[in-house]
C-alpha distance (Angstrom), angle and dihedral (degrees) to the residues before:
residue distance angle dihedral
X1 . . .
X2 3.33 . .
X3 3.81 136.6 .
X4 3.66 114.0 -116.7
X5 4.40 92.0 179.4
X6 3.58 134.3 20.2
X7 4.05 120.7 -161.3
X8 3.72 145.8 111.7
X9 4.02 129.0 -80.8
X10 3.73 100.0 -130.8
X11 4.25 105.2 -148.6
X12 3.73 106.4 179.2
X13 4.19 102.5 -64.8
X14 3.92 95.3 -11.5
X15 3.56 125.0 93.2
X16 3.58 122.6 -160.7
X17 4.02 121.3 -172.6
X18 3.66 118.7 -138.4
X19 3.20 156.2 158.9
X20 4.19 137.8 -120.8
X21 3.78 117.5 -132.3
X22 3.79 120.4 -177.1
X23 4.15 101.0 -109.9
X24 3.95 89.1 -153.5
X25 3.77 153.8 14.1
X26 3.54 136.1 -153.2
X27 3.76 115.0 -130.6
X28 4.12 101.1 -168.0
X29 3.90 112.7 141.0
X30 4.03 114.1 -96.2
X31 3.58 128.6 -151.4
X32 3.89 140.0 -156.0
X33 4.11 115.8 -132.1
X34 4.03 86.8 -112.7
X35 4.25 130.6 175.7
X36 3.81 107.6 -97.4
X37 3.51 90.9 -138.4
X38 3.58 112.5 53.5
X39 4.41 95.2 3.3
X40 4.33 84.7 -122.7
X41 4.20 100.1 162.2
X42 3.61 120.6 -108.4
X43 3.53 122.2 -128.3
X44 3.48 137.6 -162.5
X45 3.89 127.3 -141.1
X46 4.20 114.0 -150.9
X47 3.99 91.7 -127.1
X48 4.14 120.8 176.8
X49 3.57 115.3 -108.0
X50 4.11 91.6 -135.3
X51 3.76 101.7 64.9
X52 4.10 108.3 -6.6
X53 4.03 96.3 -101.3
X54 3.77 119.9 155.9
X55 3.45 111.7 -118.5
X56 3.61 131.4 -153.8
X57 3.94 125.1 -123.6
X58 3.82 94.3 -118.6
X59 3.61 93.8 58.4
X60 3.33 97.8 48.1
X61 4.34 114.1 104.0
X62 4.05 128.1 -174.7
X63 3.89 107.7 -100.2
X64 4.18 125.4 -160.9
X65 3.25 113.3 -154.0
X66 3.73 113.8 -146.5
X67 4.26 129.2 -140.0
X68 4.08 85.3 -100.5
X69 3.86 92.5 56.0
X70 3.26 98.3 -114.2
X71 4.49 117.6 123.8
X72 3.57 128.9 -130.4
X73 3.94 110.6 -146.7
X74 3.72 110.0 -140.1
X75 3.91 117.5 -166.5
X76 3.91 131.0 -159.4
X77 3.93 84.7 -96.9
X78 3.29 98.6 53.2
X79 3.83 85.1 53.4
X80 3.83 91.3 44.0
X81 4.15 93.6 58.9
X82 4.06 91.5 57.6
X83 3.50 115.0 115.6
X84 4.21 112.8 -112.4
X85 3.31 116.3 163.0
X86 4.00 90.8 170.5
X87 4.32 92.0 60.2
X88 3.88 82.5 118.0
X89 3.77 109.9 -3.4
X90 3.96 126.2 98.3
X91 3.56 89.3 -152.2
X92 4.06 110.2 -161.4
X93 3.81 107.9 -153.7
X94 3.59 100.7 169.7
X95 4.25 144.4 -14.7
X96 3.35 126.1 -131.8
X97 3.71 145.6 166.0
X98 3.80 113.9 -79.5
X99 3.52 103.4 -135.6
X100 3.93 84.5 64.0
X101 3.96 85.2 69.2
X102 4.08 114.4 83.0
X103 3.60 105.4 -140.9
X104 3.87 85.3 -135.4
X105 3.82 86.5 82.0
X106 3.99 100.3 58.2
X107 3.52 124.6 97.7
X108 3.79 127.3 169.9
X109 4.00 132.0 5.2
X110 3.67 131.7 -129.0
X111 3.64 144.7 171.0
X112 3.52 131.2 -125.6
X113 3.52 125.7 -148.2
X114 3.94 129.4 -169.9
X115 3.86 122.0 -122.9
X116 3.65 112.4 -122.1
X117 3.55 93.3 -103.5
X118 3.78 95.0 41.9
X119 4.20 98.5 57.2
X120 3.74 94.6 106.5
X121 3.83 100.6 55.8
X122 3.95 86.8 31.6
X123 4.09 85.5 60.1
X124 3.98 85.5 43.1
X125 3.47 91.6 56.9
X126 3.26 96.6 44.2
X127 4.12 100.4 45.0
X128 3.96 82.8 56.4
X129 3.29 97.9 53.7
X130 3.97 95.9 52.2
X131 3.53 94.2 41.7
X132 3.76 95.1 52.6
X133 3.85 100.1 42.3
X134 3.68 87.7 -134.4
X135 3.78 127.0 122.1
X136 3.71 124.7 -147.5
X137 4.08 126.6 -107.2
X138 3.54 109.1 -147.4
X139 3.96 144.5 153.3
X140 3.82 129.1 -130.7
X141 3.49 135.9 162.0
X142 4.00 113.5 -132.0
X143 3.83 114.9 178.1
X144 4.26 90.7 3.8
X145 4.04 90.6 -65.1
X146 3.75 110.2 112.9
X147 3.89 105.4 -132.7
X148 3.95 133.1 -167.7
X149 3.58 111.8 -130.6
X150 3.97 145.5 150.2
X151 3.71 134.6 -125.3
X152 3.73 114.0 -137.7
X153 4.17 130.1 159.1
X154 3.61 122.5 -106.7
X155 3.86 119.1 174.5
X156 3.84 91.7 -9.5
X157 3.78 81.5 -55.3
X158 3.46 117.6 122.6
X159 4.48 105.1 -132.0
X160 3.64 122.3 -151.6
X161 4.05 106.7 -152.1
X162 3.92 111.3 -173.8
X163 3.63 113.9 -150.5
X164 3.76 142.2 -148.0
X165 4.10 117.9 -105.9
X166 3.79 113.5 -96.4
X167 3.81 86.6 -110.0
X168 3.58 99.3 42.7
X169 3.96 80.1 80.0
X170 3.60 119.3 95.4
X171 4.12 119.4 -132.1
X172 3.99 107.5 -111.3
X173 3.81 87.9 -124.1
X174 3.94 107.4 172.7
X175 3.61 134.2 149.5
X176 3.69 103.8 -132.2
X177 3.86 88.6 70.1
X178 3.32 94.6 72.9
X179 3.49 90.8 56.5
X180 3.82 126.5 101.3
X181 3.49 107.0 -131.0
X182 3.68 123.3 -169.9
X183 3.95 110.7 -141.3
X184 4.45 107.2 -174.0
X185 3.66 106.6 -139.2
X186 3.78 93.2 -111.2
X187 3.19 94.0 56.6
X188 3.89 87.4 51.8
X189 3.94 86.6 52.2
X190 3.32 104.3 53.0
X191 3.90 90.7 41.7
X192 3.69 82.7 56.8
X193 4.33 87.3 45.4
X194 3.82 91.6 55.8
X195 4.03 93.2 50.2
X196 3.78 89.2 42.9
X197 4.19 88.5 47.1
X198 3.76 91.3 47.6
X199 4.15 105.2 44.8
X200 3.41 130.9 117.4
X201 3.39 148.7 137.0
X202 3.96 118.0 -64.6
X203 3.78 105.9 -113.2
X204 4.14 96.0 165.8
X205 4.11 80.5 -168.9
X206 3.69 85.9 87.3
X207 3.50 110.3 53.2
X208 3.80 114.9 82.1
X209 3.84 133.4 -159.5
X210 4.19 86.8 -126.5
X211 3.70 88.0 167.6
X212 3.96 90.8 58.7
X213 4.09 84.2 45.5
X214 3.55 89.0 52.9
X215 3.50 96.2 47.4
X216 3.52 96.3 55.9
X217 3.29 102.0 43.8
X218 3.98 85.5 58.6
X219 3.70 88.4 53.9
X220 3.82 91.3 40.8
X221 4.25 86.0 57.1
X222 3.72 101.6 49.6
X223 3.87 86.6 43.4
X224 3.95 86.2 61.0
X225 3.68 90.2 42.1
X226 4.49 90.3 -116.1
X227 3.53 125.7 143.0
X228 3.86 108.6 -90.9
X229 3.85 106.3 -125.3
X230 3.94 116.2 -165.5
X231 3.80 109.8 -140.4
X232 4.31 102.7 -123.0
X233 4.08 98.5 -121.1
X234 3.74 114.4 -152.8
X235 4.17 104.9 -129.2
X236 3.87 122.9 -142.4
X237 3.18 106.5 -90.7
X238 4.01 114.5 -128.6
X239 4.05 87.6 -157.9
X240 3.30 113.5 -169.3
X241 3.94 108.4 -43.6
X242 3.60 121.7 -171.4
X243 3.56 107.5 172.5
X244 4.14 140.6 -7.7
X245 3.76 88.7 -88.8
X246 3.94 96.6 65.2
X247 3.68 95.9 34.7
X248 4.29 82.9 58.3
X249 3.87 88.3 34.0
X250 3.89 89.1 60.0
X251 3.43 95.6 36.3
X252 3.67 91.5 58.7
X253 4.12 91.4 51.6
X254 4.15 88.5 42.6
X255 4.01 85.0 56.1
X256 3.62 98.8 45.6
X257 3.87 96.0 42.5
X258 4.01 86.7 50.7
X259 3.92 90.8 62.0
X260 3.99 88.2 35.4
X261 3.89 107.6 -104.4
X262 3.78 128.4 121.5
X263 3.26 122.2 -109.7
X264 4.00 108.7 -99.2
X265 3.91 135.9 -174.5
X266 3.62 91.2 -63.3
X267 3.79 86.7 70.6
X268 3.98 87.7 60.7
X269 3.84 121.1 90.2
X270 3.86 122.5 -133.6
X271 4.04 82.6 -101.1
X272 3.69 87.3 75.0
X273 3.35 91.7 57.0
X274 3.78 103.5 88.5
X275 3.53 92.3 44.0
X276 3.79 92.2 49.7
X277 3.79 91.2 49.6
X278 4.13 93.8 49.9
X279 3.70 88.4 48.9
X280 4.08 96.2 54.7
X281 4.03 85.7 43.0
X282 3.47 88.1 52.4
X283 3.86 99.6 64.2
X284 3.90 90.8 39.1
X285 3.66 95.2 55.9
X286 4.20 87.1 58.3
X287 3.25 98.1 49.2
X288 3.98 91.2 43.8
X289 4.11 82.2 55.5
X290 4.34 92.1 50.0
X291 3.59 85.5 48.6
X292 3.84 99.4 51.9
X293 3.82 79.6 39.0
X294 4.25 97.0 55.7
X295 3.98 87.0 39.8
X296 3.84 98.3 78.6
X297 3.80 94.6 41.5
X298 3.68 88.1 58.7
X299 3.54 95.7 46.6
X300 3.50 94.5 52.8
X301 3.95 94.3 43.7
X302 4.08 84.4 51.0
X303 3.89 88.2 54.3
X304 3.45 98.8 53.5
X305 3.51 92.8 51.6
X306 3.41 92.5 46.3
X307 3.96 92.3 61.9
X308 4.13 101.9 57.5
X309 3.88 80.6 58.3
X310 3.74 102.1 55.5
X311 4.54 89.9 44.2
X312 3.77 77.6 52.1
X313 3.66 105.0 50.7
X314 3.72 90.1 40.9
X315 3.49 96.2 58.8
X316 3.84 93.4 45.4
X317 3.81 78.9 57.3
X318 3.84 97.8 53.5
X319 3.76 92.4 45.4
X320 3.97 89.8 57.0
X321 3.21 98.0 49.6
């Protein structure tokens, strides 16, 4: 890897001299703008709007245009005299605990690594912030735009996330939330059975980009000059869904067949239930009835036994006497 920033993390009087590492890279398939029939590039020439001349990159200045129309020409100067105290300070303002930080606000990952003669406070740094649970706020500049961001450890690596400006985040305003909407408990309990039927631990190793895969092994067949063959994908099948209740009811059976159970009572609404209920009382009441039929017959069978015995002891009596 290579470093993309070099500076100090500033933590109250210590200074600590590091380094910024891109934490990750995204590996989706570019393209050039090319002509279909012979794939020559196309390029593009930086032309002024006013009268079509080419322009050249080092005469070419950041402009703002204001409400009227009008455009304010900023040079590299007038860039140069801002105030930025974070150009090469990780300044740490404040720690707090990370839950407290809505993952809606992060933005892009990086490492940081220690110079040689900064390892000791580095490790500092970093032992505190494990054994605290906390995560650093701090502001840095990266590419002369000041940033919020937090330090946190990662792999006894010490991560610099940048974040987004509290109002760089847009209000969730939507209509349905000020609707009342009326959820039946069984619905709520087998919403609750299809979460509890499909969690897991989060092992990112097993998800795949199989679109990127697929992409490239198109390109990777018309490169070799072989007949591109589309693999036939079998598509969820909606079935025929009636209400909420079956699509969750199926749902639940889909999930547990996928990790190679069989669907059990949790797959069964609390409309089953009756049903359920008549069908154990059903076998019950039959046996109740061969029982009460049996109990007689036994009766009677214990009677007639019982008589032999009395003519018996009463002669044993009479021959005593």
């Amino acid at each position: 890897m290579r470093s993309i920033w070099k500076g100090s993390v500033s933590f109250g009087l210590v200074s600590i001299g590091v380094k910024l590492y891109s934490a990750t890279e995204e590996k989706s398939v570019s393209f050039n703008q090319v002509r279909r029939e012979d794939g020559a590039r196309i390029r593009y020439k930086r032309v002024a709007e006013s009268d079509g001349e080419e322009v050249s990159y080092s005469d070419i200045a950041k402009g703002y245009q204001l409400p009227s129309g009008e455009v304010v020409v900023l040079t590299d100067e007038d860039f140069a005299d801002l105030p930025l105290p974070s150009a090469r300070v990780v300044d740490v303002l404040q720690f707090v605990p990370a839950e407290q930080i809505d993952p809606i606000y992060y933005a892009k990952s990086y490492y940081l690594e220690p110079e040689n003669s900064a390892v000791k406070p580095y490790v500092l740094l970093r032992e505190a912030l494990d054994e605290s649970e906390m995560v650093a706020i701090v502001k840095v500049a990266i590419r002369n735009r000041e940033q919020l961001a937090t330090l946190r450890v990662r792999d006894d690596v010490i991560v610099l996330n940048t974040m987004i400006w509290p109002d760089e985040v847009r209000a969730a305003d939507f209509g349905f939330l000020d609707e009342d909407i009326d959820l039946r408990p069984q619905e709520q309990q087998m919403a609750r059975s299809l979460v509890e039927s499909m969690a897991g631990d989060f092992q990112p190793d097993q998800y795949t980009d199989d679109y990127r895969a697929a992409l490239e092994a198109v390109i990777e067949a018309k490169a070799e000059g072989r007949e591109v063959v589309e693999p036939e994908e079998q598509q969820p099948s909606s079935g025929n869904v009636v209400d909420l209740m079956s699509a969750l009811r199926a749902s639940v059976d889909a999930a547990k067949k996928g990790r190679g159970e069989t669907a059990s009572a949790s797959g069964s609404s609390a409309d089953d239930a009756p049903a359920t209920r008549a069908a154990t009382k059903a076998p019950a009441k039959k046996a109740a009835k061969k029982a009460a039929k049996k109990a007689p017959a036994k009766k009677a069978a214990a009677a007639k036994t019982a008589k032999p015995a009395k003519k018996a002891a009463k002669k044993a009596a009479r021959k005593t006497a």
